[in-house]
Each structure stands twice: as structure tokens, then as C-alpha cells.
C-alpha positions in Angstrom: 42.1 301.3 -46.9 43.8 298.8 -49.3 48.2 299.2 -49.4 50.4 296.8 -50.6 53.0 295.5 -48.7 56.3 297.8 -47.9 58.7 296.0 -50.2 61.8 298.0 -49.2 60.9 297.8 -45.4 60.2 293.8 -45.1 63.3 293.3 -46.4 64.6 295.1 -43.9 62.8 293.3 -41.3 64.4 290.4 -42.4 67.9 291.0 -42.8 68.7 295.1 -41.6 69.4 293.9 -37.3 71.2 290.4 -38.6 73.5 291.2 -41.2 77.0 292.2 -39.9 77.6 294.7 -42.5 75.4 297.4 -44.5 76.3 298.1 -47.8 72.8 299.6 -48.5 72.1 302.4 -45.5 70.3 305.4 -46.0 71.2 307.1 -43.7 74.8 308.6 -42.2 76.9 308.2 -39.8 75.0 308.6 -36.3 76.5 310.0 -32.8 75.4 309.1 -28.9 73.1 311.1 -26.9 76.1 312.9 -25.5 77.0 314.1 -28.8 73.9 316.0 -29.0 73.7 317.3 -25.4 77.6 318.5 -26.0 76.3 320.9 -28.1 75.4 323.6 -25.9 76.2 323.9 -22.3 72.8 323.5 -20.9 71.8 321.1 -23.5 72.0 318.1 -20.7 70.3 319.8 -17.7 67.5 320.4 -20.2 66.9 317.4 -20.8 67.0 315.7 -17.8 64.5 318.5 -16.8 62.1 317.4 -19.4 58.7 316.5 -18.1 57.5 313.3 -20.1 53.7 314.4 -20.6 52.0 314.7 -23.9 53.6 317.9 -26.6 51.3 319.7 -28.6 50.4 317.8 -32.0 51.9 320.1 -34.2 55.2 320.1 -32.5 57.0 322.0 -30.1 57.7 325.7 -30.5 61.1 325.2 -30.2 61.3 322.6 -33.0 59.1 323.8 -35.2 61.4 327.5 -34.6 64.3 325.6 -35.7 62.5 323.8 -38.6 61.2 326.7 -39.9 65.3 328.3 -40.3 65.8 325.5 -43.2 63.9 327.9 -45.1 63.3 331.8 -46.4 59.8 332.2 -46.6 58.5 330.2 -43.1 58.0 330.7 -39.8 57.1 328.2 -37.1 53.3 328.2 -37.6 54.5 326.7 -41.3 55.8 323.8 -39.9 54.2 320.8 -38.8 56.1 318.1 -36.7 55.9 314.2 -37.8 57.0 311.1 -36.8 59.5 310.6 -39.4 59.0 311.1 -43.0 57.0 308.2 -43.3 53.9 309.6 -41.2 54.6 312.9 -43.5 54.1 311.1 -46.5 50.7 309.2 -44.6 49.0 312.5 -43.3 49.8 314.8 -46.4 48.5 312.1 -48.7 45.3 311.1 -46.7 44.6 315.0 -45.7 45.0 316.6 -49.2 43.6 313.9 -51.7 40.1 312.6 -52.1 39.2 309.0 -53.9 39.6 309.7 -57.4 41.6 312.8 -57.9 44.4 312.5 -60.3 48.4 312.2 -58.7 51.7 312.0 -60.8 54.5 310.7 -58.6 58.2 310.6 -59.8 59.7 307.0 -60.0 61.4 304.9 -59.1 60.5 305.8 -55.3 60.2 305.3 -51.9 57.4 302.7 -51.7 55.2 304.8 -49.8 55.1 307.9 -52.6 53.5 306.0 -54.7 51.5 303.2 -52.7 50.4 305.3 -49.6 48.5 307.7 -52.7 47.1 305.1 -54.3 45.5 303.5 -50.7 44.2 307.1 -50.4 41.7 306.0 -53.0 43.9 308.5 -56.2 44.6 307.4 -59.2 48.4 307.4 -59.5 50.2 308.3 -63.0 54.0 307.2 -62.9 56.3 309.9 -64.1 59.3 307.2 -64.7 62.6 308.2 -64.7 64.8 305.6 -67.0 68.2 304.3 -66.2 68.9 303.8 -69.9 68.4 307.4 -69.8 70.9 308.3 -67.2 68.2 308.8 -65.0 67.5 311.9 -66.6 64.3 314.0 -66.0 61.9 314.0 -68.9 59.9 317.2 -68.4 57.5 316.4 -71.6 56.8 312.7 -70.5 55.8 314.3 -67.4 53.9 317.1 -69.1 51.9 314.6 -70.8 51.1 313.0 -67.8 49.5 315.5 -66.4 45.7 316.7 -66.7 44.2 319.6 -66.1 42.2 318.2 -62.8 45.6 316.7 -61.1 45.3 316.9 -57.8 48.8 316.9 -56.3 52.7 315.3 -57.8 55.4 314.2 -55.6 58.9 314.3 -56.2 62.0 313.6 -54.6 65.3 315.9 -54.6 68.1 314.6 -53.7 66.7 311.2 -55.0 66.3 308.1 -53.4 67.6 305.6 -54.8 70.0 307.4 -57.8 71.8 310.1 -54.8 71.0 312.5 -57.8 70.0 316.2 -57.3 67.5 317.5 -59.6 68.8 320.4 -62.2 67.5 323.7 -60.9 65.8 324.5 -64.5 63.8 321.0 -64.1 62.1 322.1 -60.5 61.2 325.7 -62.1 59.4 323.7 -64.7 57.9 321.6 -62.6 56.7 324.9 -59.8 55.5 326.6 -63.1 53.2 323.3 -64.2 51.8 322.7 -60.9 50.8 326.6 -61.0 49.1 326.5 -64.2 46.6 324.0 -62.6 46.6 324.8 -58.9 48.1 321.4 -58.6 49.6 320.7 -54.7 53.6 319.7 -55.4 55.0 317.4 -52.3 58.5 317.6 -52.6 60.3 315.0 -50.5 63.6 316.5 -49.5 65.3 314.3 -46.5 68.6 314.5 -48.1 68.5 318.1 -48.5 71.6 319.7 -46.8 73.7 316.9 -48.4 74.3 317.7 -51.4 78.1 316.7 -52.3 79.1 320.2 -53.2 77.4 322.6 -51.3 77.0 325.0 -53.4 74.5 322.6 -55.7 71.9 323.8 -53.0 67.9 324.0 -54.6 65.6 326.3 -52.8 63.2 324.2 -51.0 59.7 323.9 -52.5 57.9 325.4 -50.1 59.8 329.3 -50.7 59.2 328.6 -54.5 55.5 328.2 -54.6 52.7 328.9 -52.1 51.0 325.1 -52.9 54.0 323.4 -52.0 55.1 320.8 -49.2 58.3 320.3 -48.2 59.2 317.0 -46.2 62.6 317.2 -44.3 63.8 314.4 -41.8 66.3 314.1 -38.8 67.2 310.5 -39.9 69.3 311.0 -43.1 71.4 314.3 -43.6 71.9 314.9 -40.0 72.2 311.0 -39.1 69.4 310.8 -36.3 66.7 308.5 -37.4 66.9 306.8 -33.5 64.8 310.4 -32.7 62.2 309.5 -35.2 60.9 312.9 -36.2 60.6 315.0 -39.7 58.2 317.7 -40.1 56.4 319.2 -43.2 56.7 322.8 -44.3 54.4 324.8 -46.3 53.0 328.6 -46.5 49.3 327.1 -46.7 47.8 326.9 -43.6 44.7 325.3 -44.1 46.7 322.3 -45.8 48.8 321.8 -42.2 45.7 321.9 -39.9 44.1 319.3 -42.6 47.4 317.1 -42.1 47.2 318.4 -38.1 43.6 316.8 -37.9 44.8 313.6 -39.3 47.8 313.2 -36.9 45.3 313.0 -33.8 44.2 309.7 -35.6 48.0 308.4 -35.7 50.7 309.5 -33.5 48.9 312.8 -31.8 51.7 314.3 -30.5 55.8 313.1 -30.8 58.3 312.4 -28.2 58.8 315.2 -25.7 62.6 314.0 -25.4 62.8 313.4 -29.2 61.3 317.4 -29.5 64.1 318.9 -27.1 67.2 316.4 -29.1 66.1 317.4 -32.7 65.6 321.2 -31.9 69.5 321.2 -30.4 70.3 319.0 -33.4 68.9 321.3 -36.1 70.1 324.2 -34.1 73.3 323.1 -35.1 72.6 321.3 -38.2 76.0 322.1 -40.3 78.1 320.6 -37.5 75.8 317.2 -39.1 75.5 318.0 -42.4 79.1 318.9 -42.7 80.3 315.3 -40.8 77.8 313.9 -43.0 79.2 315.5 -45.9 83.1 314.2 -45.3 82.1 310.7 -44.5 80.5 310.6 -47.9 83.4 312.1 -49.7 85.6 309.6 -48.6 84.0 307.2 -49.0 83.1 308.2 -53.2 86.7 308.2 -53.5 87.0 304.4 -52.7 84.2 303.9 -54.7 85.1 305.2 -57.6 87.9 302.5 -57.7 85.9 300.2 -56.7 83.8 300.5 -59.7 86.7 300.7 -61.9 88.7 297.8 -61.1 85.1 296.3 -61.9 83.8 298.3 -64.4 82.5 295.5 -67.1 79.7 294.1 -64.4 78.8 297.0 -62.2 78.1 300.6 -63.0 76.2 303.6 -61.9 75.2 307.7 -62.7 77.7 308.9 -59.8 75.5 310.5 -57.1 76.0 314.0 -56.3 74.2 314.7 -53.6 72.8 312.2 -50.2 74.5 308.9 -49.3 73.4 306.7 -51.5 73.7 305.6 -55.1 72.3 302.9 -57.7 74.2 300.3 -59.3 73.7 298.5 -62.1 74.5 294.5 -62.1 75.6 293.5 -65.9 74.4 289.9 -66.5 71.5 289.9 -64.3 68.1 290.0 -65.2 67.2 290.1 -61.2 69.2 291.1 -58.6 67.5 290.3 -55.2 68.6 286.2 -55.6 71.9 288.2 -55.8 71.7 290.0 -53.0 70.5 286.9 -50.7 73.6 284.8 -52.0 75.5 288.0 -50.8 74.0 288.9 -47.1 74.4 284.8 -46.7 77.9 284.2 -47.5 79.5 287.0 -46.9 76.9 289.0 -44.5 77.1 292.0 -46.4 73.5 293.9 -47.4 72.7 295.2 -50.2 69.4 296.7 -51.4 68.0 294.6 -54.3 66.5 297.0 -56.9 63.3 294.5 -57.2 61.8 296.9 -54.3 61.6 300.1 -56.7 60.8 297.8 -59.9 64.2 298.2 -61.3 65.3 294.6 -60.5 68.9 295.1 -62.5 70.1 297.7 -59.9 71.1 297.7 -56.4 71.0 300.1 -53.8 74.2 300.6 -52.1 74.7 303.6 -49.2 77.7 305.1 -48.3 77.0 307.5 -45.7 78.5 305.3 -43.0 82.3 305.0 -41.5 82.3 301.1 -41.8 81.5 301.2 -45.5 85.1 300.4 -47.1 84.9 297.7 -44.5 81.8 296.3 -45.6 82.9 297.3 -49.5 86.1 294.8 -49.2 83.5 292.1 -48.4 81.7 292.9 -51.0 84.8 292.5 -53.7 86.5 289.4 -52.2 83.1 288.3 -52.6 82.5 289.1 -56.0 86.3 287.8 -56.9 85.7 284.3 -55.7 82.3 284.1 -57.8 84.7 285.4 -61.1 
């Protein structure tokens, strides 16, 4: 197996545990253990109870139970456990494509949608989404990347790195091609749950069509990514004990105490969700005058859904020499948009508490470079 290297993640490495603020997070606002065990009144005897052997490698009953509520058409043998949405995006890929079958993945992306295909031996057809377009979805650009032998396409709703949720119309379209060739659709959905008005809510891919996997995370709605588990959904069987069958070559089996946290967690997963939600609210609202008192060199399509968006740098050509200049004067990290190959953008997240702290860096920073 041949991958290129994790652009997004070895910049991480180098600046994510050294920077004293993070104006680029993915994920929201976190809480302690004691949070979680708070939750429910025997929540803390469980755990210490739990025994630390091995867990079965499709996940707990009890997690894959509370998984399998996120959705209307599942039940707990639908769901398989993963360590994180990254392994989901490793075992579907590896278990569902063979070397040369045809995959269309929706950019920009998460490195691993497109790269983790591509060491799985496919041939990988971008279906770009253009800023200059408003990051609108161009449903006969991605018909005519399509063939009539394609294997599997991957998208991601809400969207990392816009924050944008996909128009309902646009994911019938897309069910309704992937039917008409039996093509497997791998719908990345770790910021469902967040979208900014609740009632913007898509069905999940796996209760629209019985090809489908949905990927769902603890890390970014709900603000857990210290447990380290997702899971992936879908009403085809055969499909999960494929990606099952690869797992006993990775992780085997997750985290016995991670199992027990993220069942309470999801048990109770609008307590998140809505916290999530209100952190991100407030935090638009100083945005939005961020971004006007600054309008002629930084804009963006205003997110509507997850904690993140994608800014626009006027002027700039390449933003990551930016971004270095920023994290080393002022400590404040952004996300250059080199790592999706849009190097005029930047990430920047807003899912945390400290981000108008971090954004007031950011501006006395830009203000002494005017």
C-alpha cells in the first residue's frame, strides 16, 4: 500500500499541543469524565465496575444499541463500532473496493476520502466543489463523472471544511445515481446533529438507500474525540462483516471504557448537541462582525451547520506562509487551506468557548500588519 502523507494531520503534529490558542478546531467544546458519568445515577459505579479485557470487534451491544437510535431504518446488528472516523474511512475503503474500480469523491475533503481510496489501489475521479461557485453542488459535473462501473462515491454532509449542509434535493439526486448503477454511497456525516438550525436536519444515508454507509463520530457534534470511537451504519450486512474482517487486522476490538462513556454519551446526545449547538451560535455572532469590520480581505459562504467554516484571504495567492507568520507571533492556529488544495482559504473553527479569545488575537494581529 502506497498513501501520501496526511497533510492536515502533520500540521497538526507540529503546531495543534504548542499553540496557545486554536482558531482552526474541529471539534466542540469538550466536558470531564464527571460530566459524562453525571448523566445517570449509576453511570460512575458502572464504570469503575468495568472489567478491562478485550470487547467484541464490532462493538458493544450497548453502543452499537445506542448508535443504531441516530437512525430509522437500523438496528444494532447495522452498526459497526470504529476507532474514530478515520479507521471508518480505512476499513470501508479497503473492505468494499478492489484495485481498479472506479470512485468519485466530493472535494475539497478530509485527506483521507480521497487518499485512503486511492492507496486501496481505485482510481479516484474528483467531484470539485468551487469556491468561485459559492461552494455550490454541481450535480451534472458530478454526473459526468460518473461511469457506469463506479464502484462507490463519498461525500460529506455537514461539510468539512465549508460548515455547509448539503440541500436535501442534491442528496436525493445523488441516492437516485448511485441506484441507477448499484454504486456503494459513503456518506461521511460527523457533524450531523449540528446543524445550526435544527430543523435543517437530512435523513442519514443509510435510511435513504440500502447501499449506503453512514459514518458518525463522538469527537465532533458531541465534543468527545478524547474517547476515540465512531461507528459505521448501513442495512447491508455482508458490507459490515467485510469492514468487520478488516478491523481484526487494525484495532480488533475498541476500548472497553471508551464503549461504556460513548453509549451514556449518545444516550444523551441532545444534552451535547444542544451545548454544541449554543457555543456555535455565539460564537457566529462575533463572527459576523468580525468579518465585517474586515470585509475587503477576508470572506466566507457563512456555515450553517458544524463548527467550522472557510475563509477566504484576499491578496494571497497561499495562505499557509500566512498562517506560520500567525501561530508564531501571535500563537493563534489557523488551518491553512494548502491541506485541501485550496491554498487561498483558511480553516477557522468555532465550536470552542475560548474562540472570541483567540479571534481578538487574531484581529490585533491582522491590525498591526495593516
Amino acid at each position: 500500500m502506497k498513501i501520501s502523507p496526511f497533510r492536515i494531520e502533520q500540521y497538526y503534529a507540529v503546531h495543534e499541543f504548542t499553540a496557545p490558542h486554536m482558531l482552526s478546531s474541529s471539534d466542540a467544546e469538550s466536558v470531564a469524565v464527571a460530566d459524562l458519568l453525571a448523566l445517570e445515577p449509576d453511570a460512575a459505579e458502572r464504570l469503575f465496575a468495568q472489567r478491562l479485557g478485550y470487547t467484541e470487534s464490532a462493538g458493544s451491544p450497548e453502543l452499537r444499541e445506542a448508535a443504531s437510535a441516530l437512525y430509522g431504518t437500523t438496528n444494532p446488528g447495522d452498526v459497526v463500532v470504529v476507532a474514530a472516523a478515520e479507521e471508518g474511512i480505512f476499513a470501508a475503503y479497503h473492505a468494499l473496493l478492489q484495485p481498479g474500480d472506479h470512485v468519485v469523491v466530493e472535494t475539497p475533503c478530509y485527506e483521507s476520502a480521497f487518499e485512503v481510496a486511492r492507496s486501496a489501489g481505485a482510481e479516484v475521479t474528483r467531484w470539485h466543489r468551487s469556491a468561485a461557485a459559492g461552494w455550490a453542488h454541481d450535480l451534472d459535473a458530478l454526473e459526468a463523472a460518473l461511469r457506469p462501473d463506479t464502484r462507490l462515491v463519498y461525500i460529506n454532509t455537514p461539510h468539512n471544511p465549508t460548515g455547509l449542509l448539503m440541500p436535501r434535493a442534491v442528496l436525493d439526486r445523488i441516492v437516485e445515481l448511485c441506484a441507477a448503477r448499484g454504486a456503494w454511497l459513503f456518506c461521511d456525516e460527523v457533524y450531523r446533529e449540528l446543524e445550526h438550525d435544527p430543523d435543517d436536519l437530512l435523513p442519514a444515508a443509510v435510511d435513504l438507500y440500502d447501499r449506503a454507509l453512514s459514518l458518525g463520530s463522538m469527537s465532533k457534534t458531541y465534543g468527545l474525540p478524547g474517547l476515540r470511537l465512531g461507528w459505521l451504519a448501513s442495512r447491508d450486512r455482508t458490507a459490515l462483516a467485510r469492514i468487520v474482517e478488516l478491523k481484526h487486522y487494525t484495532t480488533i476490538c475498541s476500548s472497553a471504557p471508551s464503549e461504556l462513556l460513548s453509549a451514556l454519551a449518545l444516550r444523551h446526545r441532545g444534552v451535547f448537541a444542544g451545548r454544541s449547538r449554543e457555543i456555535v451560535l455565539a460564537n457566529l455572532v462575533v463572527l459576523d462582525a468580525f468579518l465585517e469590520r474586515h470585509a475587503e480581505r477576508l470572506s466566507w459562504v457563512r456555515p450553517n451547520a458544524s463548527t467550522i467554516g472557510f475563509v477566504r484571504v484576499a491578496g494571497l495567492e497561499d495562505t499557509a506562509t500566512f498562517c506560520e507568520q500567525l501561530v508564531a507571533d501571535a500563537g493563534v492556529l489557523l488551518l491553512p487551506g494548502t491541506v485541501y488544495d485550496e491554498p487561498t482559504h483558511v480553516r477557522l473553527g468555532f465550536g470552542r468557548a475560548s474562540m472570541p479569545e483567540a479571534l481578538g488575537l487574531f484581529e490585533a494581529w491582522i491590525e498591526t500588519r495593516s
